[in-house]
FIMI-968682 format. One line per field, with one value per residue: residue in three letters; y, x, z of N, C-alpha, C in turn; residue number from 1. Coordinates in steps of 0.1 Angstrom, whole numbers, plus 5000, padded with zeros to 4 digits. Example, Ala and Ser with C-alpha at 12.3 -4.5 7.8 and 13.67 -1.06 7.14 Angstrom:
<nodes>
r <- ALA	SER
nnorth <- 4943	4978
neast <- 5132	5128
nup <- 5078	5071
canorth <- 4955	4989
caeast <- 5123	5137
caup <- 5078	5071
cnorth <- 4967	5000
ceast <- 5132	5129
cup <- 5078	5079
k <- 1	2
</nodes>
This chain:
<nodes>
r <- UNK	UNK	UNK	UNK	UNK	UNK	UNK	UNK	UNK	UNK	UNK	UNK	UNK	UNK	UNK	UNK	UNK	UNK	UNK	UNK	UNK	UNK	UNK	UNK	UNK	UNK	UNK	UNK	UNK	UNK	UNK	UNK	UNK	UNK	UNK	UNK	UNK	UNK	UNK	UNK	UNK	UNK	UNK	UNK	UNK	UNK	UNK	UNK	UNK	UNK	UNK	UNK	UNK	UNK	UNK	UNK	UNK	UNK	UNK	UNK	UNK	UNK	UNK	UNK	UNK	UNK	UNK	UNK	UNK	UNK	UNK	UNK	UNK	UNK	UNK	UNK	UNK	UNK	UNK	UNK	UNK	UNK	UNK	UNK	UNK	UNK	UNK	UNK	UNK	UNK	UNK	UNK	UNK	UNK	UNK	UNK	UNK	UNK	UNK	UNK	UNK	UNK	UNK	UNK	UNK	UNK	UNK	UNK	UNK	UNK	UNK	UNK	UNK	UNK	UNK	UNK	UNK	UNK	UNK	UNK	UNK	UNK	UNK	UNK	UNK	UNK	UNK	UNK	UNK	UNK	UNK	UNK	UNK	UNK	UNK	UNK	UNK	UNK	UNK	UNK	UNK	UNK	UNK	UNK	UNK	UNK	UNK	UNK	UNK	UNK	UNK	UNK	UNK	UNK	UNK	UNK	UNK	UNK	UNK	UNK	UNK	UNK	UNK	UNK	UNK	UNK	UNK	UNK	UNK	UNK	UNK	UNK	UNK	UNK	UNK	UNK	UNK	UNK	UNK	UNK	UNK	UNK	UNK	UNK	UNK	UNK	UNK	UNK	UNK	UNK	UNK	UNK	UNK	UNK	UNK	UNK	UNK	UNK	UNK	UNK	UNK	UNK	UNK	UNK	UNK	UNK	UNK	UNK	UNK	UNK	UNK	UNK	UNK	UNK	UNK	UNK	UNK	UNK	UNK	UNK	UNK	UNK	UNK	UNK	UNK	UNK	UNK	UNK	UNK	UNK	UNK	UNK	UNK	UNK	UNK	UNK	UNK	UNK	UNK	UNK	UNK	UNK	UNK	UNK	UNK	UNK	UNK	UNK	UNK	UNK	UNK	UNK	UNK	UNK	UNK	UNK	UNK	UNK	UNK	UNK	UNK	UNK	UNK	UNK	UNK	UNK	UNK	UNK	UNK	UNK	UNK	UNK	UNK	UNK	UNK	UNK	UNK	UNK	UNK	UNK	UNK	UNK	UNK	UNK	UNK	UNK	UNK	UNK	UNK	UNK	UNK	UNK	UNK	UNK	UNK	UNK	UNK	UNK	UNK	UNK	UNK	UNK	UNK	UNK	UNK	UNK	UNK	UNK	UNK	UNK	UNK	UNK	UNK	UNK	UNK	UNK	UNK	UNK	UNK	UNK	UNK	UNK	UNK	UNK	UNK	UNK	UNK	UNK	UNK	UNK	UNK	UNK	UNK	UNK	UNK	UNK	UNK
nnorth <- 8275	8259	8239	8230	8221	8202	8185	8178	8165	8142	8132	8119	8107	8085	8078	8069	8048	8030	8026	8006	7989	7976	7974	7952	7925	7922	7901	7881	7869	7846	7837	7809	7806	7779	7770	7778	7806	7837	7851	7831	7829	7809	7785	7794	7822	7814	7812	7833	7854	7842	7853	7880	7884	7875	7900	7920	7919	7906	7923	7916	7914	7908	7889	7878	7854	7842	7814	7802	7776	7745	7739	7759	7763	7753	7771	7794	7791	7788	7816	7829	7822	7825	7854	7860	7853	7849	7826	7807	7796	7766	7770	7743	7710	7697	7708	7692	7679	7703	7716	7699	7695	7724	7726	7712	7725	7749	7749	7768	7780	7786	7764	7760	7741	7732	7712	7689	7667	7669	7658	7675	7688	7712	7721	7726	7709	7716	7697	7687	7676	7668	7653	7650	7677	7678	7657	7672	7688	7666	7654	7679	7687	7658	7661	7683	7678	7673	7657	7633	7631	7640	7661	7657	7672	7674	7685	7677	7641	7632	7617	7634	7649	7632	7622	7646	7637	7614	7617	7635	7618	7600	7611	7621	7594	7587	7601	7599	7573	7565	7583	7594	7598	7616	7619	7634	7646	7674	7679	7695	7726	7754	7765	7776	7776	7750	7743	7750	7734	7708	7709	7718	7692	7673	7685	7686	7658	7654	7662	7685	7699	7704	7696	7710	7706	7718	7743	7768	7761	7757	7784	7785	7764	7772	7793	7776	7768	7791	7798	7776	7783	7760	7744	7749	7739	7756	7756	7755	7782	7806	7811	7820	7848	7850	7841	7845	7831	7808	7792	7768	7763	7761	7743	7754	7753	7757	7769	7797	7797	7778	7791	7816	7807	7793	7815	7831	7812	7815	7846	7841	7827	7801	7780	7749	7723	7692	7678	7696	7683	7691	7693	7691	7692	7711	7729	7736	7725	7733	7747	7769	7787	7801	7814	7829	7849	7863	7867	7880	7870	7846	7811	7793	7771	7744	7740	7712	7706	7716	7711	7683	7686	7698	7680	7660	7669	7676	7644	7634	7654	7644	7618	7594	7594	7583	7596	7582	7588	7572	7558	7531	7529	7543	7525	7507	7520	7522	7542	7557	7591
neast <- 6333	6341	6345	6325	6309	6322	6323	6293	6289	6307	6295	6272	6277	6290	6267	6250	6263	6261	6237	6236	6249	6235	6207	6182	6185	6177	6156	6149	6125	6109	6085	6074	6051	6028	6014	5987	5988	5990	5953	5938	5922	5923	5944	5972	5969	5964	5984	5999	5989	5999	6023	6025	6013	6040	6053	6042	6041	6060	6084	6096	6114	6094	6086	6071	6072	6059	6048	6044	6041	6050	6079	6091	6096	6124	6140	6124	6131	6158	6167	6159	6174	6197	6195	6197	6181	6171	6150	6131	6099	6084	6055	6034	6027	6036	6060	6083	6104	6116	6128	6142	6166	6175	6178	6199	6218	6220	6233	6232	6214	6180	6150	6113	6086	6053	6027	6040	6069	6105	6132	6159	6190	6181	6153	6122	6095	6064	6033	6000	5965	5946	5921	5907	5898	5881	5866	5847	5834	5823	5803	5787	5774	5763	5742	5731	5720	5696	5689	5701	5725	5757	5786	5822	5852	5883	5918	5941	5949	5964	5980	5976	5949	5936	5933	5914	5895	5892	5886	5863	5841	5838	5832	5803	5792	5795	5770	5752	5742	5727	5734	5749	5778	5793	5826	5849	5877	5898	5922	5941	5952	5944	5925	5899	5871	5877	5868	5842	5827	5832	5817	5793	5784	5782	5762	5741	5739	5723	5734	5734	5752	5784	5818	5852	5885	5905	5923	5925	5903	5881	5868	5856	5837	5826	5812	5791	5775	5767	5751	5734	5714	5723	5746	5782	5806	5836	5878	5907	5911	5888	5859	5837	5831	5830	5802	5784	5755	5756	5779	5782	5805	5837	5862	5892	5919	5951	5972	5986	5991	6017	6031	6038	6046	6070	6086	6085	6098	6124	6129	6129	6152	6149	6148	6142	6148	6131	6099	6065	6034	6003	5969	5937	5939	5955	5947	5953	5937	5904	5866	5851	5820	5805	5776	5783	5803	5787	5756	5731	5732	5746	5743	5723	5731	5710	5706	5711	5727	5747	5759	5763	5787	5801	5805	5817	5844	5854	5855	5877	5895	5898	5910	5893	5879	5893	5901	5898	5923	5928	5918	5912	5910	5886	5869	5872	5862	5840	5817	5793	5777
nup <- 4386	4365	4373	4395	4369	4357	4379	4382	4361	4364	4385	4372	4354	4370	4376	4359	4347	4369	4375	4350	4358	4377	4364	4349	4330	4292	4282	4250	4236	4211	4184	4166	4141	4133	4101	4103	4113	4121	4133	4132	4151	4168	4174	4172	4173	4206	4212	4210	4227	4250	4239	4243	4267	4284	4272	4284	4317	4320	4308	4286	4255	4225	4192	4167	4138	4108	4097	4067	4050	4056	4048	4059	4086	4096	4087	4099	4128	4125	4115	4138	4160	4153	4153	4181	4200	4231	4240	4221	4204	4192	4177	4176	4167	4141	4138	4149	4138	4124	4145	4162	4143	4146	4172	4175	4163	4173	4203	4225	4224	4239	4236	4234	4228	4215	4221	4211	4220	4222	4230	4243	4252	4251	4250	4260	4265	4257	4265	4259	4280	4253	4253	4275	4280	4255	4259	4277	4259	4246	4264	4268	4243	4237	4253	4246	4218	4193	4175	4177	4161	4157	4144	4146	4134	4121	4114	4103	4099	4125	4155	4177	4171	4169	4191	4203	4188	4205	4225	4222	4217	4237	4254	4248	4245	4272	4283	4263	4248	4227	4210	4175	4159	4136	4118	4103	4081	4075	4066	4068	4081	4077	4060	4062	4042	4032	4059	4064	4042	4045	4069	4058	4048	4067	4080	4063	4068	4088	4112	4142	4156	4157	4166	4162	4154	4142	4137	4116	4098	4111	4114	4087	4097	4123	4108	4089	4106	4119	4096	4090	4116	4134	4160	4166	4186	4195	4192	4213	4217	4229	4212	4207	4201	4175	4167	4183	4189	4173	4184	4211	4230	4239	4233	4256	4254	4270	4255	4256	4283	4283	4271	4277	4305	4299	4295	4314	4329	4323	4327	4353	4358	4361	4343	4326	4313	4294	4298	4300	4311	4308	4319	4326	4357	4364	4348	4320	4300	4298	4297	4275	4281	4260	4265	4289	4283	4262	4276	4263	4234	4237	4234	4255	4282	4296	4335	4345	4327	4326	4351	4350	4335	4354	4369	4354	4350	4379	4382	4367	4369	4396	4389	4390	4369	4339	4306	4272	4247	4227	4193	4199	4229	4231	4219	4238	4257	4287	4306	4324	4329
canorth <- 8271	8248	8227	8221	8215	8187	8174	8171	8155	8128	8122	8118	8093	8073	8071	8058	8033	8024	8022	7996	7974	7972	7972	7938	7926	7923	7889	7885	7857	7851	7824	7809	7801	7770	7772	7783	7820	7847	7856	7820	7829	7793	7777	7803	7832	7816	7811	7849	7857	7843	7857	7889	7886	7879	7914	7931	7912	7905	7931	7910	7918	7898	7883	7870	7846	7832	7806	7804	7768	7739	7743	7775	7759	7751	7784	7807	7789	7790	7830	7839	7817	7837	7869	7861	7852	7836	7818	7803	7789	7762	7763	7732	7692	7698	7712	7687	7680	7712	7718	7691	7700	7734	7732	7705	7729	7758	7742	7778	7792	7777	7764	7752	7736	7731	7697	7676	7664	7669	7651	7676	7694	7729	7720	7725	7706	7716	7691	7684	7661	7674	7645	7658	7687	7672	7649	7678	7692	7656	7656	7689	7681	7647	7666	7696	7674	7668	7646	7626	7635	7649	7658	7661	7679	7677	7691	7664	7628	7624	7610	7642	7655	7617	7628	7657	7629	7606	7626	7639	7601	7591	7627	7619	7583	7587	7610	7599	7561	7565	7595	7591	7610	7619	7617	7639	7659	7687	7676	7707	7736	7768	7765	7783	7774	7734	7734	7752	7724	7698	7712	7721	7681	7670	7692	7678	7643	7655	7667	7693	7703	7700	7697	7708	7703	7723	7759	7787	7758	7760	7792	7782	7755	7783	7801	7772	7767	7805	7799	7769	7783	7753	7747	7746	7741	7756	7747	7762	7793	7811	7812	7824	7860	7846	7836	7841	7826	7792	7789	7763	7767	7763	7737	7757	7747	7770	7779	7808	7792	7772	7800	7824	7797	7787	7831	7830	7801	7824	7855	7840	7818	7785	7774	7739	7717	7683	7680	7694	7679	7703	7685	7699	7689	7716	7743	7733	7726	7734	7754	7783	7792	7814	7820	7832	7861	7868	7869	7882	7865	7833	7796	7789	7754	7745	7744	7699	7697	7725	7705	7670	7690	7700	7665	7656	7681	7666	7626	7636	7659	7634	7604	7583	7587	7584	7595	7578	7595	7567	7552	7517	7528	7545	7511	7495	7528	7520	7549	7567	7601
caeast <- 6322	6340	6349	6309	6298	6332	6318	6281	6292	6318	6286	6260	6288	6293	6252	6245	6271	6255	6222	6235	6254	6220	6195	6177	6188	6164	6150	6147	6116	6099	6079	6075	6035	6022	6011	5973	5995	5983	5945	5930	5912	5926	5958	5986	5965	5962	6000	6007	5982	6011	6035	6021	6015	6055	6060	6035	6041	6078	6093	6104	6112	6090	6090	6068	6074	6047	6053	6033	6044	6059	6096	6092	6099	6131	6148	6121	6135	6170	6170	6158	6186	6208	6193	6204	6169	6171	6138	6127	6088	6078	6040	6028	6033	6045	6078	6086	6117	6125	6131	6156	6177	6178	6182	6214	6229	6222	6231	6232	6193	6168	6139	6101	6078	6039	6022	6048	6084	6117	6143	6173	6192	6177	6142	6109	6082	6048	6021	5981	5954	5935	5915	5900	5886	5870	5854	5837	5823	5813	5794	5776	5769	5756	5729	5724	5716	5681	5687	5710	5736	5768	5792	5834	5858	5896	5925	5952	5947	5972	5973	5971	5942	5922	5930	5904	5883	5883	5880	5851	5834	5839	5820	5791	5789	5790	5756	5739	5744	5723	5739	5754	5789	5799	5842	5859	5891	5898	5937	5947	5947	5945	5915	5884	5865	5871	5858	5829	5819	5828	5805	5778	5782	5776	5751	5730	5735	5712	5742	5730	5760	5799	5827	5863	5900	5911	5929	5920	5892	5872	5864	5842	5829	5817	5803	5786	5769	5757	5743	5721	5713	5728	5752	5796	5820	5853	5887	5924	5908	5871	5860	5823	5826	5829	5790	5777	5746	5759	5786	5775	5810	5849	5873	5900	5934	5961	5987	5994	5999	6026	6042	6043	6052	6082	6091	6090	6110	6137	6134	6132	6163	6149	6144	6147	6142	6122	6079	6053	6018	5992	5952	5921	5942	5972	5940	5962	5921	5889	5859	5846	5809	5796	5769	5795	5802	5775	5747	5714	5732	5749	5737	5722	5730	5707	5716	5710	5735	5762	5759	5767	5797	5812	5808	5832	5854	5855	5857	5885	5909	5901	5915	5886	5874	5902	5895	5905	5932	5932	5906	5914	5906	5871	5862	5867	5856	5823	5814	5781	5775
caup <- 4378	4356	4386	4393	4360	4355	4393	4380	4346	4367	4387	4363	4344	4372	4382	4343	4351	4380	4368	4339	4365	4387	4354	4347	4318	4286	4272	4239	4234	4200	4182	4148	4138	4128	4090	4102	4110	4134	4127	4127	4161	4178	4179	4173	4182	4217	4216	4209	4240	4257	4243	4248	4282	4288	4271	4294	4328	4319	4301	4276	4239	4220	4181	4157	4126	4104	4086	4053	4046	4060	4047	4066	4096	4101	4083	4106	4136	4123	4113	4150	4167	4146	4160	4197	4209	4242	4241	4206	4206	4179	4176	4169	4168	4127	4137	4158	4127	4124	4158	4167	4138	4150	4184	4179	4160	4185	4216	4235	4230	4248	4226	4239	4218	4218	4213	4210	4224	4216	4241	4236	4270	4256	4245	4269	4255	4267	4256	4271	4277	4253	4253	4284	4274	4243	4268	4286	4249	4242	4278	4266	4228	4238	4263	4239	4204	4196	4164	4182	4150	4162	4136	4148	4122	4126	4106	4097	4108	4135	4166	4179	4170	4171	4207	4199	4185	4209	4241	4227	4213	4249	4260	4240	4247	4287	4286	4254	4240	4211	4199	4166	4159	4121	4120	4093	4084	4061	4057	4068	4093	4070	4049	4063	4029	4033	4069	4059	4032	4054	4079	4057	4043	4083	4086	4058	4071	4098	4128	4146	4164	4153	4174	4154	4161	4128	4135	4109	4092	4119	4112	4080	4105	4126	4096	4086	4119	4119	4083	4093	4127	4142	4165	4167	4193	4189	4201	4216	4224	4227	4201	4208	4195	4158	4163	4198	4190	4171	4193	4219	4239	4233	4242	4261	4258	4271	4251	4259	4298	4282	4263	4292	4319	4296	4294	4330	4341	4313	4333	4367	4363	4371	4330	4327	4295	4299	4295	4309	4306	4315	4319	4334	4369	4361	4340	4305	4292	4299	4293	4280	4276	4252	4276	4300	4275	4258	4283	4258	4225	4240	4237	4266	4287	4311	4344	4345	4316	4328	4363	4345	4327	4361	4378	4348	4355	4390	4379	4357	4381	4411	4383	4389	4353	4328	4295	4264	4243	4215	4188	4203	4236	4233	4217	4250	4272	4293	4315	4324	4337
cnorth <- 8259	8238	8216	8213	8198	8177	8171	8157	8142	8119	8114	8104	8080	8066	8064	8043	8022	8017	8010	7986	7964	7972	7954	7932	7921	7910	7891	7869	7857	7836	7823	7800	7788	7777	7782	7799	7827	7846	7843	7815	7810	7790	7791	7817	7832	7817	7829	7857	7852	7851	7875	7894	7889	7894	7923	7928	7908	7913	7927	7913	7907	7899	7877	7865	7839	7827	7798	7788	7753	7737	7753	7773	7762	7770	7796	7802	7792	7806	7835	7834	7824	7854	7868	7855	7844	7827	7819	7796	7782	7759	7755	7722	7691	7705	7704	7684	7686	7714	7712	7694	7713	7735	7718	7714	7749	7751	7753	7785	7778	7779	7759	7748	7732	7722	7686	7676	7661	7667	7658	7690	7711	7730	7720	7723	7707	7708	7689	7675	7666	7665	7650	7669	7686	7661	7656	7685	7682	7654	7669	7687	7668	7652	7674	7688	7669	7660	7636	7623	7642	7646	7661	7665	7682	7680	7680	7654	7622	7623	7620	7647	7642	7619	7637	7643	7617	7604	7628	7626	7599	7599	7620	7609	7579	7598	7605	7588	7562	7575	7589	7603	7604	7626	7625	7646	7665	7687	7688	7719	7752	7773	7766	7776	7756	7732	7739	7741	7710	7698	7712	7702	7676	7675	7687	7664	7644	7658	7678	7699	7694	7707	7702	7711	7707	7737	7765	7775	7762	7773	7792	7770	7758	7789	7792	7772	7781	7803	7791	7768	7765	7755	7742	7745	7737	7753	7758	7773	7799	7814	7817	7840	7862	7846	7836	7834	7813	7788	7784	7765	7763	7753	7744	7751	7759	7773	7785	7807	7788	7780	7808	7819	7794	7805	7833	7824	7811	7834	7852	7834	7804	7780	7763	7728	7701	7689	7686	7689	7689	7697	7696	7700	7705	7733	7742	7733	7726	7739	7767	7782	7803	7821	7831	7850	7869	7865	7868	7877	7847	7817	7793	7772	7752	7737	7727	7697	7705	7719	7690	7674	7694	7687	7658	7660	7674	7654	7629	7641	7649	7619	7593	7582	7595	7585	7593	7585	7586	7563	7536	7520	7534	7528	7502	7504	7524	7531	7554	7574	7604
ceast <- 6325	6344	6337	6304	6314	6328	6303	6285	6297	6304	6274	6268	6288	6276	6247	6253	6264	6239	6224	6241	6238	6212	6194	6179	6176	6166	6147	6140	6108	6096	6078	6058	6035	6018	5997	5978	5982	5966	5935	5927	5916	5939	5972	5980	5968	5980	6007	6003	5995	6021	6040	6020	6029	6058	6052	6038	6057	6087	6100	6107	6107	6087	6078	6067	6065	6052	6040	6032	6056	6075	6095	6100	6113	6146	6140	6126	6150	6177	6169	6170	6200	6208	6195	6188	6172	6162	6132	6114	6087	6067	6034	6036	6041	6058	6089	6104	6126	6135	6144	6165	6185	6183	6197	6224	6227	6221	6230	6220	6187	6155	6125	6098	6061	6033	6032	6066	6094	6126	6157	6179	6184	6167	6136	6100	6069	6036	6005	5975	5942	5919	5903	5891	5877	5863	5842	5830	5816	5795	5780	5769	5759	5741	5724	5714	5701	5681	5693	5722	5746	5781	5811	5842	5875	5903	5930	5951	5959	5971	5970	5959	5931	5927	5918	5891	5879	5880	5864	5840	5829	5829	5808	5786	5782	5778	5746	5743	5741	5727	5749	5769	5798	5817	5842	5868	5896	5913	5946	5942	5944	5935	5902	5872	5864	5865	5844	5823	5821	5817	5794	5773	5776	5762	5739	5728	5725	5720	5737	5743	5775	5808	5839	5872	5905	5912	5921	5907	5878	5865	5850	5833	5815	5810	5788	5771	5757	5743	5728	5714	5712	5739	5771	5800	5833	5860	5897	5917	5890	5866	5844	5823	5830	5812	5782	5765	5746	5770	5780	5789	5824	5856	5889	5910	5946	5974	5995	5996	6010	6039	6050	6047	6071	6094	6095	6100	6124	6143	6135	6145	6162	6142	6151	6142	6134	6105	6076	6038	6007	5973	5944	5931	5949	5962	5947	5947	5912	5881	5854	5830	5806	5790	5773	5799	5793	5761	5730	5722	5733	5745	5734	5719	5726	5711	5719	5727	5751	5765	5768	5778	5802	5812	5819	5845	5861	5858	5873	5897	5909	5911	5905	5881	5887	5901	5900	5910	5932	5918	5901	5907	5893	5867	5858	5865	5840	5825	5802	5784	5765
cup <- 4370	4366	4391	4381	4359	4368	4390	4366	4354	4374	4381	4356	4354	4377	4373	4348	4363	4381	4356	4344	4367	4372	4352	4327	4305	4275	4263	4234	4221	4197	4168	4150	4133	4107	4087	4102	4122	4126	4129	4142	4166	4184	4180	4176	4200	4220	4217	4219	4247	4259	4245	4262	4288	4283	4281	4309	4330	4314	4292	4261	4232	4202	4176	4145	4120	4093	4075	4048	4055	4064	4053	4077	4102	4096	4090	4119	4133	4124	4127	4163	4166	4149	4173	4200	4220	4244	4225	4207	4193	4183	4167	4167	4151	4128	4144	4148	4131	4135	4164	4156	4140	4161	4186	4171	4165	4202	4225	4236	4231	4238	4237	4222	4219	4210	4206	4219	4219	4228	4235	4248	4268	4252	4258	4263	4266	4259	4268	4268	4268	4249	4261	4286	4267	4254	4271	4274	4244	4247	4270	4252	4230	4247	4257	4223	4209	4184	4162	4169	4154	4149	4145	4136	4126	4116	4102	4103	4114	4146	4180	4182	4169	4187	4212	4198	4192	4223	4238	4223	4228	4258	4259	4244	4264	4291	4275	4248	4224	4199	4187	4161	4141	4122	4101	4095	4072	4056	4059	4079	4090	4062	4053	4052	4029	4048	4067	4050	4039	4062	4078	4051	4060	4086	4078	4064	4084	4115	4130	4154	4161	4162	4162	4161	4149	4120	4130	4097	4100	4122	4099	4087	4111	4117	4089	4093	4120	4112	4084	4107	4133	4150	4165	4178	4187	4200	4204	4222	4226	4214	4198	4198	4181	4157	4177	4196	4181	4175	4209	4234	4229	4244	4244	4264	4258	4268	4253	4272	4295	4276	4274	4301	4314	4293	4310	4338	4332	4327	4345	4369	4367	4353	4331	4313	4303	4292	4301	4306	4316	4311	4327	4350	4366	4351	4327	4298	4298	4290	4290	4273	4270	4256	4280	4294	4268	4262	4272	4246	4227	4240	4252	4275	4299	4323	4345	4337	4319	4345	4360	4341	4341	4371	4370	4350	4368	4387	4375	4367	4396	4402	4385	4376	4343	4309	4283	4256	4224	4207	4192	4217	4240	4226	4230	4261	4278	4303	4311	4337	4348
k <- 1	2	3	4	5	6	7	8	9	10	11	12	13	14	15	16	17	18	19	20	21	22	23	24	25	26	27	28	29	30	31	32	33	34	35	36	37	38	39	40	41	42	43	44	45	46	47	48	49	50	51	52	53	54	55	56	57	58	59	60	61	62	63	64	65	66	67	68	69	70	71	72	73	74	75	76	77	78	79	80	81	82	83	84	85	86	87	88	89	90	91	92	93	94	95	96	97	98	99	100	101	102	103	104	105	106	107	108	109	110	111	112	113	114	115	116	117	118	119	120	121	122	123	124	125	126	127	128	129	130	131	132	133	134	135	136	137	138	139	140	141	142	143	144	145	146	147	148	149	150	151	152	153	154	155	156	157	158	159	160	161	162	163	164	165	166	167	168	169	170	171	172	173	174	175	176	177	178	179	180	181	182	183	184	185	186	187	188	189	190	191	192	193	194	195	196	197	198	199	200	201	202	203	204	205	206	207	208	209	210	211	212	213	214	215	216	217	218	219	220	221	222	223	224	225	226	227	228	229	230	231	232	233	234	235	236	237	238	239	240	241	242	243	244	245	246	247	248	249	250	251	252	253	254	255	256	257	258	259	260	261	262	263	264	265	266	267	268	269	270	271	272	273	274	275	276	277	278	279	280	281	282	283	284	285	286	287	288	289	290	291	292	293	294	295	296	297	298	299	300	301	302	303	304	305	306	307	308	309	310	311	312	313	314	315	316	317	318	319	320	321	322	323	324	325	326	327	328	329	330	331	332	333	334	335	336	337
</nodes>
């Protein structure tokens, strides 16, 4: 008897063993927020949809850090380096600093980054055209307005986000000349309450429809939009089921592709540092319609003007129409749709 039970025990010992040779070993991926912080339905939401997916699709153990404040930065990157993580995310083009101080003095974890580049052997910067997209909300804005008033609303004035502004200028311009396009920025990406008063200032000037490029503001954008049954498009993610019915559509930029692509190359073995640029060609931005989701609430675009928005689509991924990125180069853009 005690011969069996000492021959199950030896085998049971050596099958654990065997099972922890062969087991897959467990990634440890997390991210540090931008300032806007979980909740602000856009930008770092869509980044946590990523990094979500890698824990359901990858098995990965996943992390998140919100950083309340700038100085945040580089000490919520720092503390999780120090926790072993093998994959470190900075979301957003404002860490771009922190980042490189951190990752020269962890040269052994592998960092990404989102919207901007850092040249350093263990960085993967993922950035987009997001010019491109804002093109295709220009395209629809300029065919949807009836007071030919189009207001735009961006967070911080960098060259970034005048990417936002002059993808979509160039939108607007190539379907509607005479349209008029109202330029502001709320200075910030966290303040619900200033994009609302910017919005509702646009909105008296006689815009009927506001584009914004301004995280967790764009949320009082949308609000505003509801208020004076007019119309918003939002950005980074969908943003329709804030307002299905003053939500005209959402410029889709995919984050959370870039999060999850850079979890993947981790667990597959093939992670490599360098850029990637991800455009309409590559699905990094497009569209989403409100419509699309909300059927009996949704803004509806008719079929003329959602026809003209996928011929851009086309221009754009074939490279015959290139769309300007800077404020210098919509000045000298000429195209018609």
């Amino acid at each position: 008897m005690k011969r069996t039970v000492l021959f199950l025990l030896v085998c049971a010992l050596v099958l654990s063993l065997i099972g922890a040779v062969g087991a897959a070993p467990k990634y440890k991926v997390a991210m540090v927020t931008d300032i806007g912080g979980l909740g602000d339905q856009s930008f770092n939401d869509a980044a946590y949809r990523g990094l979500q997916r890698a824990a359901k699709e990858l098995g990965v153990e996943i992390k998140v850090v919100e950083s309340k404040k700038m100085d945040d930065y580089e000490t919520n990157l720092s503390n999780l380096a120090d926790q072993k993580f093998d994959e470190i995310w900075a979301i957003g083009f404002l860490m771009t600093d922190a980042l490189k101080n951190v990752a020269k003095r962890y040269p052994n974890t592998k960092f990404g980054i989102i919207d901007s580049v850092v040249d350093a052997p263990n960085v993967m910067s993922v950035v987009f055209k997001e010019e491109e997209g804002s093109f295709l909300q220009g395209v629809l804005a300029g065919k949807m307005t009836k007071s030919n008033i189009i207001g735009y609303i961006g967070g911080m004035e960098f060259p970034l986000i005048i990417k936002f502004e002059s993808g979509f200028i160039a939108g607007v311009r190539s379907v509607n000349p005479k349209a008029r396009v109202l330029v502001g920025y709320t200075g910030k990406f966290d303040d619900p309450g200033k994009g609302k008063e910017l919005a509702m200032t646009q909105f008296s000037q006689g815009a009927d429809i506001i584009y914004h490029a301004s995280g967790a503001c764009g949320i009082g954008v949308i609000e505003a939009a509801k208020e004076k049954k007019l119309l918003a498009i939002g950005v980074d993610s969908d943003q329709s089921h804030l307002a299905p019915a003053a939500v005209l559509s959402s410029m889709l930029k995919r984050v959370d592709t870039g999060v999850f692509m850079g979890a993947k190359a981790l667990v597959e073995g093939n992670w490599k540092s360098g850029t990637v640029v991800l455009g309409l060609k590559e699905d990094g931005v497009g569209t989403g319609f409100g419509i699309d989701r909300f059927p009996k609430d949704g803004v509806k675009v008719p079929a003329d003007v959602r026809k003209l928005h996928d011929k851009a689509v086309d221009l754009i991924k074939s490279g015959k129409l290139v769309v300007p990125s800077t404020r210098e180069e919509v000045a000298k853009f000429k195209f018609t749709l």
